[in-house]
SEBA-850821 format. One record per residue (C-alpha): x, y, z. Coordinates in pm, 1 decimal. Example, Ala and Ser with C-alpha at 12.3 -4.5 7.8 and 13.67 -1.06 7.14 Angstrom:
! residues 2
<xx->1230.0 yy->-450.0 zz->780.0>
<xx->1367.0 yy->-106.0 zz->714.0>
! end
This chain:
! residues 290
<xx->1112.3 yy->-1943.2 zz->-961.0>
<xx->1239.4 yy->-1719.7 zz->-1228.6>
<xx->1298.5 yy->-1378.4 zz->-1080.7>
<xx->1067.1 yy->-1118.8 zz->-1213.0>
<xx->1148.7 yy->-794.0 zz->-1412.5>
<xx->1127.4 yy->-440.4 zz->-1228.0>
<xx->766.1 yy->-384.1 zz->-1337.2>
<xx->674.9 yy->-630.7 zz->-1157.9>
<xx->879.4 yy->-581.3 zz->-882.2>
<xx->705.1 yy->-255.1 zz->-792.4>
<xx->370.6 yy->-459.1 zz->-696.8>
<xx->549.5 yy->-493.2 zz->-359.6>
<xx->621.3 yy->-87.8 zz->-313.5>
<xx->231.1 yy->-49.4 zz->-437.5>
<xx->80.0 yy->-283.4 zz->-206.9>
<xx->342.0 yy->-147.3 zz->65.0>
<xx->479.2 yy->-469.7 zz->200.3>
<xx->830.8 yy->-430.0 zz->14.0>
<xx->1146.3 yy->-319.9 zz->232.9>
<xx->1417.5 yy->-210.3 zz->32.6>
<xx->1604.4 yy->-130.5 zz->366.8>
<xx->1755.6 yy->-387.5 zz->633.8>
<xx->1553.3 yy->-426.3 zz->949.9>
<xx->1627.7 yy->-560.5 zz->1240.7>
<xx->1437.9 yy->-833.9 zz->1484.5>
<xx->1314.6 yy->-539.8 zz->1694.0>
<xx->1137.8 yy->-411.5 zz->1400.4>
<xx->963.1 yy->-740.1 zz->1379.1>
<xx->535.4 yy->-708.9 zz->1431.9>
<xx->227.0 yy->-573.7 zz->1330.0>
<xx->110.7 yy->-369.2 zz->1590.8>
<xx->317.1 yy->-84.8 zz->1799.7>
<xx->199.6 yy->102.0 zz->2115.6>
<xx->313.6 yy->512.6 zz->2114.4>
<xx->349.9 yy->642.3 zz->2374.0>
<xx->452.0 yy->1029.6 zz->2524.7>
<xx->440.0 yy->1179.9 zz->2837.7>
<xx->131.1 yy->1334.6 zz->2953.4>
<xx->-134.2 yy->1172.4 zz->2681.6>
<xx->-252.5 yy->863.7 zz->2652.6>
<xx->-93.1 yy->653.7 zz->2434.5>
<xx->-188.4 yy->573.9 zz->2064.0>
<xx->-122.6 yy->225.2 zz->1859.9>
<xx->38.5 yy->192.7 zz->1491.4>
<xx->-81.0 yy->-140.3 zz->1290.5>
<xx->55.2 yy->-220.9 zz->969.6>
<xx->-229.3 yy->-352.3 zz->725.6>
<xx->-180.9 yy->-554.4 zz->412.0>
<xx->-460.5 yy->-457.7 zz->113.8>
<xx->-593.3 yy->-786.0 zz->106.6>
<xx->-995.3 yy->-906.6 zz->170.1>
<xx->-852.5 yy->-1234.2 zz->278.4>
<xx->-1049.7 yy->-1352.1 zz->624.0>
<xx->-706.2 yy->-1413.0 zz->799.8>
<xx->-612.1 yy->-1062.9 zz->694.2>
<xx->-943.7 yy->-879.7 zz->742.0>
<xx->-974.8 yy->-1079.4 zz->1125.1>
<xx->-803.5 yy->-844.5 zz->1397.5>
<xx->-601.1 yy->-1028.0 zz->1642.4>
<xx->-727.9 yy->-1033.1 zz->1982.5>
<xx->-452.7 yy->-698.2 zz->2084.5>
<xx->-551.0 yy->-512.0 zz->1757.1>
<xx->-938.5 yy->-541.8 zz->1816.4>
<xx->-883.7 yy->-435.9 zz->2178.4>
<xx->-649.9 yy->-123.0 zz->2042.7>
<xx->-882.9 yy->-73.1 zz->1782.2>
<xx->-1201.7 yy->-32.4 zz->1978.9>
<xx->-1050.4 yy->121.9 zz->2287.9>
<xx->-910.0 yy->405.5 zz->2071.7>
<xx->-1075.2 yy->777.2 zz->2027.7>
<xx->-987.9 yy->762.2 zz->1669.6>
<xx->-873.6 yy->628.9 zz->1333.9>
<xx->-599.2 yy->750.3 zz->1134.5>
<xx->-559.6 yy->593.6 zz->845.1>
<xx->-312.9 yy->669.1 zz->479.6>
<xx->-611.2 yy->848.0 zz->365.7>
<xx->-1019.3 yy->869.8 zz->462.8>
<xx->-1168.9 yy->573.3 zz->231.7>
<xx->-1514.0 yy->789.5 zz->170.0>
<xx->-1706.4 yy->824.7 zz->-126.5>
<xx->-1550.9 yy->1135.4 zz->-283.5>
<xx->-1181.0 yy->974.3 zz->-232.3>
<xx->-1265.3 yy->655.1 zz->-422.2>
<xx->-1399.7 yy->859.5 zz->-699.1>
<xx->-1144.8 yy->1066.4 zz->-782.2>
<xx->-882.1 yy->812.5 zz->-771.2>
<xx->-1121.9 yy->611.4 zz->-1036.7>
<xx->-1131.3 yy->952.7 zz->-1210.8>
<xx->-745.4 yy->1018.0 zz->-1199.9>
<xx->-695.5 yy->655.5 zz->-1343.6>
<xx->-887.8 yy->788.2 zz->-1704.1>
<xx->-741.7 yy->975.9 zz->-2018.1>
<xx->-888.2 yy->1304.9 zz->-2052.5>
<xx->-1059.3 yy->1290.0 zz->-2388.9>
<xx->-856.7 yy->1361.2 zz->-2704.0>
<xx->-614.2 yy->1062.0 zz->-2600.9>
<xx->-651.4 yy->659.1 zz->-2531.7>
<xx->-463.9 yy->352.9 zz->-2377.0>
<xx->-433.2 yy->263.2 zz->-2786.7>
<xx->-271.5 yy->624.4 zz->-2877.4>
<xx->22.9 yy->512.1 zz->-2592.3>
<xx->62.4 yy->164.6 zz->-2634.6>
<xx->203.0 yy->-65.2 zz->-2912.0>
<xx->-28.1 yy->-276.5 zz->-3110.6>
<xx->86.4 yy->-604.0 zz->-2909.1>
<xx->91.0 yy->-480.9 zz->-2610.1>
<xx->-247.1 yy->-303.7 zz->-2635.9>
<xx->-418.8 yy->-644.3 zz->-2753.7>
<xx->-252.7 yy->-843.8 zz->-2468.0>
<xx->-420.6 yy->-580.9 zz->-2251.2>
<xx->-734.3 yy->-623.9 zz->-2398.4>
<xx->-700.1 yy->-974.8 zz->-2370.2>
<xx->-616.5 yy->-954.8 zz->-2002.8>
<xx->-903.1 yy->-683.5 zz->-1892.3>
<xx->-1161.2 yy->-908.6 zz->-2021.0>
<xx->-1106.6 yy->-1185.3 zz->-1778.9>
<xx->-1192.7 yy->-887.3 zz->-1536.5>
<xx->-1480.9 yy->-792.0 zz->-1734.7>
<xx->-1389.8 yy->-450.7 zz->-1817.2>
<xx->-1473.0 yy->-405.6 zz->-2263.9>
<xx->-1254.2 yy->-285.3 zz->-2481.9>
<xx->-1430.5 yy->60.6 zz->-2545.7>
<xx->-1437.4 yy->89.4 zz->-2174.0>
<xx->-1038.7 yy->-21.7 zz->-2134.4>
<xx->-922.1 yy->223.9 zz->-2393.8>
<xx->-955.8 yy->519.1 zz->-2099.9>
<xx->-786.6 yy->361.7 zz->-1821.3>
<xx->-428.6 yy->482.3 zz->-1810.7>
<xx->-160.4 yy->189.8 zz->-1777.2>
<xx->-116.6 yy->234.6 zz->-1391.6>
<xx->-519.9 yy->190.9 zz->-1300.8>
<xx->-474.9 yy->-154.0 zz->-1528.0>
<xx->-141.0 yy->-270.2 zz->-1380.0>
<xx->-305.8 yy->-167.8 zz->-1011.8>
<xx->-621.3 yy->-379.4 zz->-1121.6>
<xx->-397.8 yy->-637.3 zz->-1226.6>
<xx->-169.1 yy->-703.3 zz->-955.0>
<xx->-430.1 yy->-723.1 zz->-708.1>
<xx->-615.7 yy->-1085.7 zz->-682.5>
<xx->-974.8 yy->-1106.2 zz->-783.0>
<xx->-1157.6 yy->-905.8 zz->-536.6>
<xx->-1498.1 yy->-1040.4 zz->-407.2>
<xx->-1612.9 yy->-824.1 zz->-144.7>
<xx->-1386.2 yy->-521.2 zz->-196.4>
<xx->-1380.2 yy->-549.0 zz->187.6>
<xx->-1005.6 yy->-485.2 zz->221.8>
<xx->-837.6 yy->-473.1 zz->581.1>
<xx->-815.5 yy->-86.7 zz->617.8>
<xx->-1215.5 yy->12.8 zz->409.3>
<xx->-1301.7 yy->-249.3 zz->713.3>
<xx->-1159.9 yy->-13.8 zz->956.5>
<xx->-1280.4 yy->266.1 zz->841.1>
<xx->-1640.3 yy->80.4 zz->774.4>
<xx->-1610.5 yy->19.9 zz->1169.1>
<xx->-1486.6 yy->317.8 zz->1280.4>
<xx->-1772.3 yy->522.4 zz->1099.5>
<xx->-2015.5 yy->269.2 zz->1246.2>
<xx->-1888.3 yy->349.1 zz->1596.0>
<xx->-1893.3 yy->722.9 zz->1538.5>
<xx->-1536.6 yy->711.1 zz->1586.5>
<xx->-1357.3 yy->1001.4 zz->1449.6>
<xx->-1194.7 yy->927.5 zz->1111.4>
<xx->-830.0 yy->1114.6 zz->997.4>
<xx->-662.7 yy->1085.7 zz->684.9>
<xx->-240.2 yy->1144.3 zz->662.2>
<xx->-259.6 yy->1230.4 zz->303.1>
<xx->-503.9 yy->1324.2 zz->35.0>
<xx->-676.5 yy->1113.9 zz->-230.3>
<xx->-460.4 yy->1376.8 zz->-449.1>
<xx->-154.0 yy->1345.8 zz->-301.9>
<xx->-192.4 yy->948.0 zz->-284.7>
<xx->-285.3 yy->1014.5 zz->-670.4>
<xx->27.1 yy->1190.8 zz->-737.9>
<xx->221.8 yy->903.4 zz->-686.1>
<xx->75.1 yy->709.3 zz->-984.3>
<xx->-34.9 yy->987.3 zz->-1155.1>
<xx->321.5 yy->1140.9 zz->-1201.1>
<xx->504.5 yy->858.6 zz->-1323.8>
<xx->623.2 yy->837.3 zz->-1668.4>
<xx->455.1 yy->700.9 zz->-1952.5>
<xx->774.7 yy->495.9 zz->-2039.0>
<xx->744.5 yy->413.3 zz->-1663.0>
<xx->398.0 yy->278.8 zz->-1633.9>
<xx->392.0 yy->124.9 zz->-1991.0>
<xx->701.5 yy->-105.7 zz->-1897.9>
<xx->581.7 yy->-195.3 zz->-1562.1>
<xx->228.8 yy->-289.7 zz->-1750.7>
<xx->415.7 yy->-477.8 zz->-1965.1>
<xx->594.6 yy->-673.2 zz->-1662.1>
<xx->269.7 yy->-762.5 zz->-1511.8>
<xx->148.0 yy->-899.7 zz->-1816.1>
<xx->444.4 yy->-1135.6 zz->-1846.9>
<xx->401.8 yy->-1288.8 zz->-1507.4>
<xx->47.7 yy->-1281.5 zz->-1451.8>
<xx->33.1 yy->-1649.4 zz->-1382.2>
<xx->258.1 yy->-1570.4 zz->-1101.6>
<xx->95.1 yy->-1336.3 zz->-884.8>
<xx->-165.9 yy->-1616.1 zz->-684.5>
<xx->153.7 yy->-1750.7 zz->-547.7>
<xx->348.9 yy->-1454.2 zz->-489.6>
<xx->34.0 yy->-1289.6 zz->-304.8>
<xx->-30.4 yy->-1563.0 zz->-122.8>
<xx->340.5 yy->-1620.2 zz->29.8>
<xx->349.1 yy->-1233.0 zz->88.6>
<xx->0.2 yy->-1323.7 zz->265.4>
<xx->168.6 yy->-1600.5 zz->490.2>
<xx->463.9 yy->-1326.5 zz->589.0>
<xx->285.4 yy->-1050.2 zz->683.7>
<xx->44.8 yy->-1275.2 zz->933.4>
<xx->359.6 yy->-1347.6 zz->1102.9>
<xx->490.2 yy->-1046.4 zz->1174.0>
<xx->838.4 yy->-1134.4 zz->1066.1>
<xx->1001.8 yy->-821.3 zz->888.9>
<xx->1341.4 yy->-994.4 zz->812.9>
<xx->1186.5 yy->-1267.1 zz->641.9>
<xx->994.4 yy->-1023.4 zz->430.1>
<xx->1322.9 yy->-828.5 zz->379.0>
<xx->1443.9 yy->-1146.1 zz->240.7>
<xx->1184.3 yy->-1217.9 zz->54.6>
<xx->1223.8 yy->-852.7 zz->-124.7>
<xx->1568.4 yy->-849.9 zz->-190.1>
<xx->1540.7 yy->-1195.9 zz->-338.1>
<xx->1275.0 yy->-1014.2 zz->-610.6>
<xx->1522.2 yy->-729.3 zz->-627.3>
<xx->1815.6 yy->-818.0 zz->-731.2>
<xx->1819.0 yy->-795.4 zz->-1084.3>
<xx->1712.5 yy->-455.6 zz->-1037.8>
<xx->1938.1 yy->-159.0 zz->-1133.8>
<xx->2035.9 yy->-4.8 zz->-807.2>
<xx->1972.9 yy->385.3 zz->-911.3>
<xx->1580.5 yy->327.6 zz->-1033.0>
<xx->1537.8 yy->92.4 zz->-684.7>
<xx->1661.8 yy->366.8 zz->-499.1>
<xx->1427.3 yy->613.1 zz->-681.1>
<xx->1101.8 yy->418.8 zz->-659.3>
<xx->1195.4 yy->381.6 zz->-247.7>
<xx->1245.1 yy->766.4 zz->-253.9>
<xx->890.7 yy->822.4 zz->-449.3>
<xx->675.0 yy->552.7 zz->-233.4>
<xx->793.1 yy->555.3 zz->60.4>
<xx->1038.9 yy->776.7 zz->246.7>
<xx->890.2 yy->1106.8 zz->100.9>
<xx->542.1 yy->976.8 zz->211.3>
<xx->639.2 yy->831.1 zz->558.4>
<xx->828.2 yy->1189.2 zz->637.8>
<xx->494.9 yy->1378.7 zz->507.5>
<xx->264.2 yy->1134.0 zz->725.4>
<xx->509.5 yy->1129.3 zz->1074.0>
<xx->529.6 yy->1528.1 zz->1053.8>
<xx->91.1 yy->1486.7 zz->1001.9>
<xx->83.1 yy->1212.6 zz->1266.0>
<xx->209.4 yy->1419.2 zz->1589.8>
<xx->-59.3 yy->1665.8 zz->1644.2>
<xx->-311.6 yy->1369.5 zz->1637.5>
<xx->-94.6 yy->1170.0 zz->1850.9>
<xx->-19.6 yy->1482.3 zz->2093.9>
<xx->-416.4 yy->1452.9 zz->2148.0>
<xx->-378.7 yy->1083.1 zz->2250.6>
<xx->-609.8 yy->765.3 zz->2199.5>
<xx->-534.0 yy->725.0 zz->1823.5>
<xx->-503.0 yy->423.9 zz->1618.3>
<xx->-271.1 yy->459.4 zz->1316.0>
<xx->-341.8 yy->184.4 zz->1054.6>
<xx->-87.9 yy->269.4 zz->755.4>
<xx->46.7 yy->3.5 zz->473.5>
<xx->303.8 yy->-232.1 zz->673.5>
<xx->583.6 yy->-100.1 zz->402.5>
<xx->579.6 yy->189.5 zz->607.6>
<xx->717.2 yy->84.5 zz->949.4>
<xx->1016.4 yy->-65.0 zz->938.6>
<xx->1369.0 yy->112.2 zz->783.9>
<xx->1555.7 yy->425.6 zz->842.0>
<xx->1322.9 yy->633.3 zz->678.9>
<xx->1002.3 yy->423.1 zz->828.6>
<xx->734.8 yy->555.5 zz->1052.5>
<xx->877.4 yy->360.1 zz->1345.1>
<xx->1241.2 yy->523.8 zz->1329.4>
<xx->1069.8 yy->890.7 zz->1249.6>
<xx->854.7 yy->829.8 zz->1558.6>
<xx->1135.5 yy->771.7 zz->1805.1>
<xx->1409.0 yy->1036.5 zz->1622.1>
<xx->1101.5 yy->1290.1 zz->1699.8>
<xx->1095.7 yy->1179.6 zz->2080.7>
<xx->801.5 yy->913.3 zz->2127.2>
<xx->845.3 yy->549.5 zz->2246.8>
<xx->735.5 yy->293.5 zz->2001.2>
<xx->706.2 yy->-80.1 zz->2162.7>
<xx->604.7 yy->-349.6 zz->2004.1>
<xx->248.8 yy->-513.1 zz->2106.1>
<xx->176.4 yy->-774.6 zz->1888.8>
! end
């Protein structure tokens, strides 16, 4: 398989099962136990955003975690409000459209490729390039059930207590402050290997069910490795380390209360700069469970 172009690349960070780091076996699995002295202890589980069934269906230790916990903390509360300002974030303000920023090819091929989705032209022309490349990345959903608006579905259901580590705004930011140059070029990627992403999704799919961080690591270096070093490093800096440092110093006081269960994008874990590493430099024990 031919390897794909940066753009493309960045699906990986988005969807936060990339590790641009090494990790070790003891880094391998999906669901960690935290624990500190004098509380009761809390659980981490790294989610993939996918509806599939065998993503969306908790192994027997996470649904026992899950329900036995006081709370969920999750990247960011999946309410109403949250999920409308992102869709609001991902428009031009009027005065400017997609057409104003991209060239004439490009533009049509986006046209083109929106349809399938059934978003219209007139409709298209105010999503910025990163709400289509996000769109596009993604398989078809069906449901829009994905594994952590499940959680939070349940949680609400139970009356269990619902945190957020970030804000829709901060999470936003991310997308929000990239470059035009940036976004148009990684648009541009996806549009080039669209045919591709079924497959890549799916064996991402297969990889994070098993738990296996190296062979993910693998996997992401293989997609890497045309990649200039300097703008790999800088997209690790922007979607990850900066936001796992932000969400561990968030994370203690709700873990200092006990009985939490973190669910955060599996990216996130593993690394020297991943939640699992921050969680033991700042003092707590982090086992794996499952």
């Amino acid at each position: 398989m031919a390897t794909p172009g940066w753009g493309v690349t960045l699906i990986w960070l988005l969807l936060g099962l990339t590790w641009l780091l090494p990790v070790g076996a003891e880094a391998q699995g999906r669901l960690w136990r935290i624990s500190a002295a004098g509380v009761e202890p809390s659980y981490l589980f790294g989610t993939m955003h996918s509806e599939h069934p065998e993503v969306t269906r908790l192994p027997p230790a996470v649904e026992r975690a899950f329900v036995g916990s006081e709370r969920l903390v999750l990247e960011m509360v999946l309410d109403q409000t949250a999920m409308l300002s992102t869709a609001q974030a991902g428009l031009f303000e009027s005065g400017r459209d997609l057409e104003d920023v991209l060239p004439p090819a490009l533009y049509r091929r986006t046209v083109e490729a929106m349809a399938d989705y059934g978003v219209p032209e007139p409709v298209l022309r105010r999503f910025k390039p990163w709400m289509i490349f996000s769109t596009l990345m993604l398989p078809r959903s069906r449901t829009g059930m994905f594994l952590d608006l499940r959680l939070y579905q349940q949680a609400v259901a139970a009356d269990k207590p619902v945190a957020g580590l970030e804000t829709a705004a901060e999470q936003i930011a991310v997308f929000d402050g990239m470059s035009m140059a940036d976004q148009i070029s990684i648009l541009r990627d996806t549009l080039d290997n669209l045919e591709r992403f079924d497959a890549w999704f799916e064996e991402m799919r297969r990889v994070y069910l098993s738990g296996d961080l190296d062979a993910l690591a693998r996997f992401s270096d293989g997609m890497m490795s045309d990649i200039d070093p300097a703008l790999a490093q800088r997209f690790q800096r922007r979607f990850v380390s900066e936001r796992n440092h932000r969400m561990v110093e968030r994370l203690q006081p709700l873990l200092r209360q006990g009985g939490a269960f973190v669910a955060v994008g599996a990216l996130h874990l593993p690394g020297e700069d991943g939640i699992i590493a921050l969680l033991r430099a700042a003092g707590y024990e982090v086992r794996r469970e499952e």
